[in-house]
C-alpha positions as CSV (number, residue, x, y, z in Angstrom):
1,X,0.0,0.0,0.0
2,X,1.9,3.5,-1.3
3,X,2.5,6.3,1.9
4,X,-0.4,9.3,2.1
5,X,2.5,11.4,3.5
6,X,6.1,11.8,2.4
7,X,8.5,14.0,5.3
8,X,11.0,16.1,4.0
9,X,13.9,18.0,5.2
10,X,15.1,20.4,3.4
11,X,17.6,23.6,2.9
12,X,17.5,27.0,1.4
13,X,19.9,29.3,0.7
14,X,20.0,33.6,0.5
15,X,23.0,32.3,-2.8
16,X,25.9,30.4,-3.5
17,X,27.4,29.9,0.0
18,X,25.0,32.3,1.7
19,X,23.0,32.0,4.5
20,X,21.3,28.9,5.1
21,X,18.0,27.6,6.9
22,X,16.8,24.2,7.3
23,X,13.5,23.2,7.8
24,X,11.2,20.3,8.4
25,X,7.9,19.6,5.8
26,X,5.7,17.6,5.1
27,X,4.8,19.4,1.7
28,X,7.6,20.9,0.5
29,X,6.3,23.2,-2.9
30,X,4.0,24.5,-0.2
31,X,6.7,25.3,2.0
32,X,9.2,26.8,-0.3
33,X,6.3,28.9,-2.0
34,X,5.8,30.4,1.6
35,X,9.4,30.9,2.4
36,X,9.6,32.8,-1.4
37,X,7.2,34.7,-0.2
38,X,7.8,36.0,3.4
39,X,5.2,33.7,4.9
40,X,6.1,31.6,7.8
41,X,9.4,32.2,9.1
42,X,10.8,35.4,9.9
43,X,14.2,34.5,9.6
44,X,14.0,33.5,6.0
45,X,12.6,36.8,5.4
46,X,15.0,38.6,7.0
47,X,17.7,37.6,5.2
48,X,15.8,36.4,2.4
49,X,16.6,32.7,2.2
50,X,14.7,31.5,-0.6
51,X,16.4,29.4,-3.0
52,X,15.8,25.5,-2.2
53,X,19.2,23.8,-2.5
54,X,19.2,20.3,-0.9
55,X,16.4,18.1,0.3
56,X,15.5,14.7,1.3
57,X,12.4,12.6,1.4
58,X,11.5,10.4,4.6
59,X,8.5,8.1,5.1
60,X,8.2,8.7,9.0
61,X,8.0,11.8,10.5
62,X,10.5,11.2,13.1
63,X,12.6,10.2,11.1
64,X,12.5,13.8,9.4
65,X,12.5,15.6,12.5
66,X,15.7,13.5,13.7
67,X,17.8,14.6,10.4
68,X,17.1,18.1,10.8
69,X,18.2,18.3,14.3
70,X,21.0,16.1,13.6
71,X,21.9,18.8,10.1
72,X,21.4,21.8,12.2
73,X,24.2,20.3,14.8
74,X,26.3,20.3,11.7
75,X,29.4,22.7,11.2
76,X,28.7,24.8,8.2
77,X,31.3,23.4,5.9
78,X,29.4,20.0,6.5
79,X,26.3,21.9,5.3
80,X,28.1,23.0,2.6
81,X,29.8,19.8,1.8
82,X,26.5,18.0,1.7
83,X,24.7,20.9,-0.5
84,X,27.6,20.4,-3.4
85,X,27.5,17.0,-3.3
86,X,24.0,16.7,-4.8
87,X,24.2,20.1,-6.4
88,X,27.5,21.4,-7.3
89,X,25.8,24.7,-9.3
90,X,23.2,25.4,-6.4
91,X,20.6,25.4,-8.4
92,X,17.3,26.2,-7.4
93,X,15.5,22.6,-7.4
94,X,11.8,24.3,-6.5
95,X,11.7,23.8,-10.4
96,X,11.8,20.4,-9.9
97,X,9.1,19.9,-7.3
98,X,5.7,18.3,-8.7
């Protein structure tokens, strides 16, 4: 029987080595369409983190909730590391969301 819910953990970025945010979703295009648009998180629009550069999909919830604590305890060449392994260019994947 296929999942109702996919968990995702995800992070933007302000640009190319900027300033990042990760966050914890459970609809993602949602998510990153309020974060483009100052909905949501006040931090993101502060420093306007809005470019989706990295994400994962997780069936259980806490298993989401686990990686993003476990990322945010990350030094930020980790972060970095992790980013430009999946996507060297930092490309905005929000085009790629369904």
């Amino acid at each position: 029987m296929p999942r109702e819910h996919r968990y995702f953990v995800y992070m933007l970025a302000s640009r190319r080595n900027g300033t990042l945010y990760i966050g914890v979703t459970n609809d993602l295009s949602r998510r990153v369409f309020e974060h483009s648009n100052g909905i949501g998180s006040k931090f993101t629009k502060k420093y306007a983190v809005h470019v989706l550069v990295w994400y994962e999909v997780y069936d259980y919830i806490h298993d989401a909730i686990s990686r993003e604590k476990y990322l945010k305890g990350w030094n930020r060449a980790w972060k970095l590391r992790l980013i430009e392994a999946r996507n060297p260019e930092w490309a905005d994947l929000s085009s790629t969301l369904l």
